[in-house]
C-alpha positions as CSV (number, residue, x, y, z in Angstrom):
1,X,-107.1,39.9,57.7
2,X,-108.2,36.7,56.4
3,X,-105.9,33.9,55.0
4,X,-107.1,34.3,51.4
5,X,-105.9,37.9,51.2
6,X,-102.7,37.1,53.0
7,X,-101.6,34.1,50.7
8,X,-103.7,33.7,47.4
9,X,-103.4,30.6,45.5
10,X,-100.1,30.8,43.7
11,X,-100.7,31.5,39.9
12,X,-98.5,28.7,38.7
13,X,-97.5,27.7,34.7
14,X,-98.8,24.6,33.7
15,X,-94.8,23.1,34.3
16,X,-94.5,24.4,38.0
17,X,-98.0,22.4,38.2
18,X,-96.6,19.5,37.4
19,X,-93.9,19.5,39.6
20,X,-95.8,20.0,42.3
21,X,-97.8,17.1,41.2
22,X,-94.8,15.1,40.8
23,X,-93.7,15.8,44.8
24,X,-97.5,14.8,45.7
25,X,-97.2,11.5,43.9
26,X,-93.6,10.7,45.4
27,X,-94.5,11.8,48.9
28,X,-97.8,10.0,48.9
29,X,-96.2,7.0,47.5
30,X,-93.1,7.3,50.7
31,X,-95.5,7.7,53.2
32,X,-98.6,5.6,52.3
33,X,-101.0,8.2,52.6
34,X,-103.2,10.7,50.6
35,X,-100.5,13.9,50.1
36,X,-102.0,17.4,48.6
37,X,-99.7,20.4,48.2
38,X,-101.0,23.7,48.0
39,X,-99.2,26.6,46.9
40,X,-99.7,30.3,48.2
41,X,-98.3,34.0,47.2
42,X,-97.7,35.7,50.0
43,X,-98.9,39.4,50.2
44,X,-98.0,41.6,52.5
């Protein structure tokens, strides 16, 4: 199977978004570098 029917991109509210957001800024900022979360569903 291929990865996009094992884990689909996460439907996320527009909150959980900017969390997520949030942690990118903070890690990127920590570690001087470009940092992009993605978030999955996994399926079974």
């Amino acid at each position: 199977m291929t990865l996009q029917k094992n884990y689909p991109i996460a439907n996320l509210s527009e909150g959980q978004l900017q969390k997520i957001q949030r942690l990118e800024k903070e890690l990127s900022q920590e570690k001087n570098e470009n940092i992009v979360l993605i978030a999955y569903d996994e399926k079974e």
